[in-house]
C-alpha positions as CSV (number, residue, x, y, z in Angstrom):
1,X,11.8,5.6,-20.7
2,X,9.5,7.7,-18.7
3,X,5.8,7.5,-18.8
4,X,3.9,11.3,-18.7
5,X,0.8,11.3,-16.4
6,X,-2.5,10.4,-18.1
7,X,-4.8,13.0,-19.2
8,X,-9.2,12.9,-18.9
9,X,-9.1,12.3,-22.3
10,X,-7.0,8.8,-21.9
11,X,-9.9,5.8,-21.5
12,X,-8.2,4.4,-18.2
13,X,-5.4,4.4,-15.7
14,X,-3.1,1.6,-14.3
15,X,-2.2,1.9,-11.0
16,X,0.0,-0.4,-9.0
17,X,-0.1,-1.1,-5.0
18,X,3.1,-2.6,-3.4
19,X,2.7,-2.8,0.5
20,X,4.9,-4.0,3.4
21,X,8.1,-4.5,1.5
22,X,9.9,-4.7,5.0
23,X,13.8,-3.5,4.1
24,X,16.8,-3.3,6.1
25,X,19.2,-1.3,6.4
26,X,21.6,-3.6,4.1
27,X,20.6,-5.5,0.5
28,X,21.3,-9.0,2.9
29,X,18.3,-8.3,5.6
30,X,15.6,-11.3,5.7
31,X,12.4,-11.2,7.3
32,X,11.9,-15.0,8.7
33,X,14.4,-16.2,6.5
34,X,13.5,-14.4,3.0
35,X,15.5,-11.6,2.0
36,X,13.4,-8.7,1.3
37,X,15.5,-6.8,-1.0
38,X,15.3,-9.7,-3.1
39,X,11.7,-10.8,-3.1
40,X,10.4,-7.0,-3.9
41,X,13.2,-6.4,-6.6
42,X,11.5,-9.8,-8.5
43,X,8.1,-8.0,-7.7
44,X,9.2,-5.1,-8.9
45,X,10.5,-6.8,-12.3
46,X,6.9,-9.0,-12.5
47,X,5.4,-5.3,-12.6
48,X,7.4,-4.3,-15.2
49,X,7.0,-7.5,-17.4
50,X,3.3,-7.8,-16.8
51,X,1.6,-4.2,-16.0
52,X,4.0,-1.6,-18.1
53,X,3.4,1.2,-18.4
54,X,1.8,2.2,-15.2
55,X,0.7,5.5,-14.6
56,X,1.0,5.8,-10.4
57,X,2.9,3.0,-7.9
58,X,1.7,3.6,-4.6
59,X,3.6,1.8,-1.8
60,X,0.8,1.4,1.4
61,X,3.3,1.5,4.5
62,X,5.8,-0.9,6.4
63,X,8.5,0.3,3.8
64,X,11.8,-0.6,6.4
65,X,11.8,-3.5,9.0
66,X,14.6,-1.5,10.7
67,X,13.6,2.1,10.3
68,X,16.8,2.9,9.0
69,X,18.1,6.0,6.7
70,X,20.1,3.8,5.0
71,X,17.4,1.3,4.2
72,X,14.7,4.2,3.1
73,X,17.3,5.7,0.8
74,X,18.1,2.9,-0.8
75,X,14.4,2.2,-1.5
76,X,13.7,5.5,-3.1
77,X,16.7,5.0,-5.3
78,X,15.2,1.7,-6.4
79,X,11.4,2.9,-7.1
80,X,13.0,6.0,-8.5
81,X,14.5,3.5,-11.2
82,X,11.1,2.5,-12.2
83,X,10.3,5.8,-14.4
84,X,7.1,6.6,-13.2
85,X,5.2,8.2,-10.7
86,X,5.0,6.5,-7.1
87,X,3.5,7.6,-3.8
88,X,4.8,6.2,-0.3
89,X,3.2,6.4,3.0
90,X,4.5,5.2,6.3
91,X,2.8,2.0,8.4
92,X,4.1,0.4,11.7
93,X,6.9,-0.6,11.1
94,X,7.8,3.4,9.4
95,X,9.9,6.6,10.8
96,X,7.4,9.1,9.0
97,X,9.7,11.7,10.0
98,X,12.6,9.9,7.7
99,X,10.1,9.3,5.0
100,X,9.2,12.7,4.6
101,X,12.3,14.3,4.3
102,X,13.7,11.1,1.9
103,X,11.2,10.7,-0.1
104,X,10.7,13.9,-1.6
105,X,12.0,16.3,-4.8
106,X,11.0,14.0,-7.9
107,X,8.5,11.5,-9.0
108,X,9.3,9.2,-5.8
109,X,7.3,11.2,-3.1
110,X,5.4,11.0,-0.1
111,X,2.8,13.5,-1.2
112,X,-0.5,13.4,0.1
113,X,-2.5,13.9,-2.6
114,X,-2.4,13.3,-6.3
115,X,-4.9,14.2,-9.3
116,X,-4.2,11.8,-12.6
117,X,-6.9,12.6,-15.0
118,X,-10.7,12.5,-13.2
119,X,-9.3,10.5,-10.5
120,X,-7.9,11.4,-7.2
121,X,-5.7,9.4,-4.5
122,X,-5.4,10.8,-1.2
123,X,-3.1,9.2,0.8
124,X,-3.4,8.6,4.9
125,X,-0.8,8.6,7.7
126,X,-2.5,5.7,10.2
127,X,0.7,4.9,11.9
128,X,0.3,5.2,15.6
129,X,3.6,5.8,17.6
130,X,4.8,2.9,19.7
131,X,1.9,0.5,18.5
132,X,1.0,-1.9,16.0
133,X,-2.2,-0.7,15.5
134,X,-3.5,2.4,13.7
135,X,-4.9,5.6,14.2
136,X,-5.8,8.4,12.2
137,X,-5.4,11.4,13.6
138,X,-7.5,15.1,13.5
139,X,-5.2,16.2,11.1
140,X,-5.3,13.1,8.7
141,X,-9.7,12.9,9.0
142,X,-9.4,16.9,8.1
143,X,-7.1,16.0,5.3
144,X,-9.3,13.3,3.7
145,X,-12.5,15.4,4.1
146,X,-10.5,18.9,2.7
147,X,-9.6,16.4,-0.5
148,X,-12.8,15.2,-0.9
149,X,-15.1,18.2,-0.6
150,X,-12.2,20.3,-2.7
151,X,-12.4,17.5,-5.9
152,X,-16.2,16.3,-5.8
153,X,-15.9,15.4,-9.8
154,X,-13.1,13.1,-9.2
155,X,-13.4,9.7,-8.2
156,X,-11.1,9.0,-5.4
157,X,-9.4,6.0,-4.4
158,X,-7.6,6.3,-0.7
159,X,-4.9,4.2,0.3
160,X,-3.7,3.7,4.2
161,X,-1.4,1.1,5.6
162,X,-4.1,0.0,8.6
163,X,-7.3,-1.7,7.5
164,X,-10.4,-0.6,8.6
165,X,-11.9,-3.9,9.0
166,X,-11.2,-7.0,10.2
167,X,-9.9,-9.7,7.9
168,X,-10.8,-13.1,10.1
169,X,-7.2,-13.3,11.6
170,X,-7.9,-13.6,15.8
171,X,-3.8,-12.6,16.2
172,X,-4.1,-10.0,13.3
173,X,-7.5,-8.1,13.8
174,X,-6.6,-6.0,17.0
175,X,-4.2,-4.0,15.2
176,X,-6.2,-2.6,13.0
177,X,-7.3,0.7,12.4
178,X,-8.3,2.0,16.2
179,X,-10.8,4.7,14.8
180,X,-12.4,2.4,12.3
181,X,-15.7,3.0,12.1
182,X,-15.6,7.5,12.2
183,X,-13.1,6.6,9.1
184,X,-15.9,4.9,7.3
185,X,-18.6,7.3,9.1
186,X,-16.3,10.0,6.9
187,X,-16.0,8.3,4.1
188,X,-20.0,7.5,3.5
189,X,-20.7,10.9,3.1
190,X,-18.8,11.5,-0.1
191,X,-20.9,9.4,-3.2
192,X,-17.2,10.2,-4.9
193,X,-15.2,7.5,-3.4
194,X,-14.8,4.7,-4.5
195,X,-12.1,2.7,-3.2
196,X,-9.7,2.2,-0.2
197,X,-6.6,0.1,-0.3
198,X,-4.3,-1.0,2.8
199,X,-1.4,-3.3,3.5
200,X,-0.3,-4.0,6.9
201,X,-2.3,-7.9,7.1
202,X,0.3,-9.7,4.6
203,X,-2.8,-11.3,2.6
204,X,-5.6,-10.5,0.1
205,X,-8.9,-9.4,1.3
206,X,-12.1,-7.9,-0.2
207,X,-14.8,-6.4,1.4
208,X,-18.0,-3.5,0.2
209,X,-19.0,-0.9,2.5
210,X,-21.9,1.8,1.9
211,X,-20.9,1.7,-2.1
212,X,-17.2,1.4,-2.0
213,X,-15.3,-1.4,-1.9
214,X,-11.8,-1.5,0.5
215,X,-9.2,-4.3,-0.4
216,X,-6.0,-5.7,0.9
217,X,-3.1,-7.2,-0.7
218,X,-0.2,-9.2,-0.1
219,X,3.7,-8.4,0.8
220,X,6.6,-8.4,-1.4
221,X,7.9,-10.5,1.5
222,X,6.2,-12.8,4.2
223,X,2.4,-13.3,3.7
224,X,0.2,-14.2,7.0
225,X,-1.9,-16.9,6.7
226,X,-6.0,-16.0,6.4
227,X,-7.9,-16.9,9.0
228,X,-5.5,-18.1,11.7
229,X,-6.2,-17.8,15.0
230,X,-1.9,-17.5,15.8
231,X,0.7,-16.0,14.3
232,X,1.3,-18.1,10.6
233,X,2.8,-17.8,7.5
234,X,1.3,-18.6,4.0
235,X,3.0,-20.6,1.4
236,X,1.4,-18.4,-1.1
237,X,4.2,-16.6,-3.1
238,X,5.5,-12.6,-2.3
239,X,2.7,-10.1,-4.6
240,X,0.9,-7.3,-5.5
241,X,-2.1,-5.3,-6.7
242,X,-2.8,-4.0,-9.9
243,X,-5.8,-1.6,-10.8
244,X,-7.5,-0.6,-14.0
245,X,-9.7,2.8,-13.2
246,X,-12.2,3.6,-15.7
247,X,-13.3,7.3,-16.6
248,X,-16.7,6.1,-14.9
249,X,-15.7,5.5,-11.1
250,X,-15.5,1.7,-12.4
251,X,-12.5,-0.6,-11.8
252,X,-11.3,-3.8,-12.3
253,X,-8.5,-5.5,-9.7
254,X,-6.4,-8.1,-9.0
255,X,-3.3,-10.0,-7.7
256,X,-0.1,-10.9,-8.9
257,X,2.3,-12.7,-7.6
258,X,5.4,-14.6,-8.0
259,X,5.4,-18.0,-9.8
260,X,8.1,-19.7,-7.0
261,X,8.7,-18.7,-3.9
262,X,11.8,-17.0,-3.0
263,X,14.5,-19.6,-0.9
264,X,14.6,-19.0,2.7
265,X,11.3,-18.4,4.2
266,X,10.9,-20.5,7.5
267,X,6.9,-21.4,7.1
268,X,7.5,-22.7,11.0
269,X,8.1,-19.2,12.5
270,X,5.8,-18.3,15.4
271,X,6.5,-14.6,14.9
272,X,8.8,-11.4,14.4
């Protein structure tokens, strides 16, 4: 069954975030021991059973492990079967270049920007070429502000795979997002936004900045350990975000995640 956008007149939207579902280029990769395919085909079924019908998926970056074409189009085949509207953007671990020209033509794109009743989600390229870290460039900061000053009524929520902030990982914070602080320098100037949302850190994190508040979330795969001064993995189970936007600019959040952990996962791994 397909789900229609919602309209201003509808009371709220549900949004789903999936981030860093790590692929390969075949259904038997694993990621330290967990398959991927398999962990993010049980997240994609928790959506289903517990948040349906969504109105927008949006998938924050670090989409194939192995950057290959045969593991990106078997991803937009898959989110395609989900009947409703998702939005994918490219982290670290991404070949934008692939992305763009895979994920494109229906309701799985990598479009930039989306209007869904009196809410807008402008979505940011911060990967950085040869680095783990982010960076977004002139063309990305003029993209956010052209969104923002173009749709002033609508509340915006921005999603971008690096985080602008550190999340209390020693290992983790240095690839963040380089240009940090002119991001939220941007973003301060516009009383209309009211979220961001990132993957890229494996883990769930909140924090509020000049009046809007930017989040986190965990993998369909591997999840890093908070507050770890070396690389480690979590024993908390593969997840997601869910979001409930109100016609006022006010939200609700949250996480869901997998009641067992998927077989596999080698919680002694010192890295990837």
């Amino acid at each position: 069954m397909d789900y229609p956008n919602r309209t201003s007149s509808d009371e709220s939207l549900n949004v789903l975030q999936i981030t860093d579902t790590h692929l390969y280029a075949t259904t038997d990769g694993t990621l330290l021991g967990l398959n991927t395919q398999q962990s993010l085909e049980q997240c994609l079924d928790l959506a289903r059973k517990q948040h349906w019908p969504t109105d927008l998926i949006l998938i924050t970056g670090d989409l194939v492990h192995d950057v290959s074409e045969q593991g990106y189009k078997r991803l937009h085949k898959l989110l395609s079967s989900m009947k409703a509207p998702v939005l994918v953007l490219p982290g670290n671990h991404d070949d934008p270049a692939k992305i763009n020209a895979i994920f494109t033509g229906d309701t799985c794109t990598a479009e930039k920007h989306r209007l869904v009743g009196n809410w807008q989600f402008i979505l940011l390229n911060s990967n950085k070429p040869g680095s783990e870290s982010g960076l977004l460039s002139d063309t990305e900061l003029a993209h956010l502000k052209t969104c923002l000053e173009q749709y002033p009524e609508h509340h915006a929520l921005i999603g971008l795979h690096h985080p602008p902030m550190e999340v209390g990982c020693e290992w983790l914070d240095p690839m963040r997002l380089e240009n940090n602080e002119l991001f939220i320098n941007t973003l301060k100037d516009y009383p209309n936004v009211r979220s961001v949302i990132c993957g890229h850190v494996h883990q769930e994190y909140e924090i509020k900045s000049h009046g809007f508040r930017i989040f986190s979330s965990p993998s369909t795969c591997i999840q890093f350990k908070p507050e770890s001064k070396e690389f480690a993995l979590d024993n908390k189970t593969p997840g997601f975000r869910w979001l409930k936007l109100y016609k006022d600019g006010k939200f609700d959040t949250g996480i869901t995640r997998l009641d067992t952990m998927p077989a596999g996962l080698d919680l002694a791994s010192h890295g990837y």
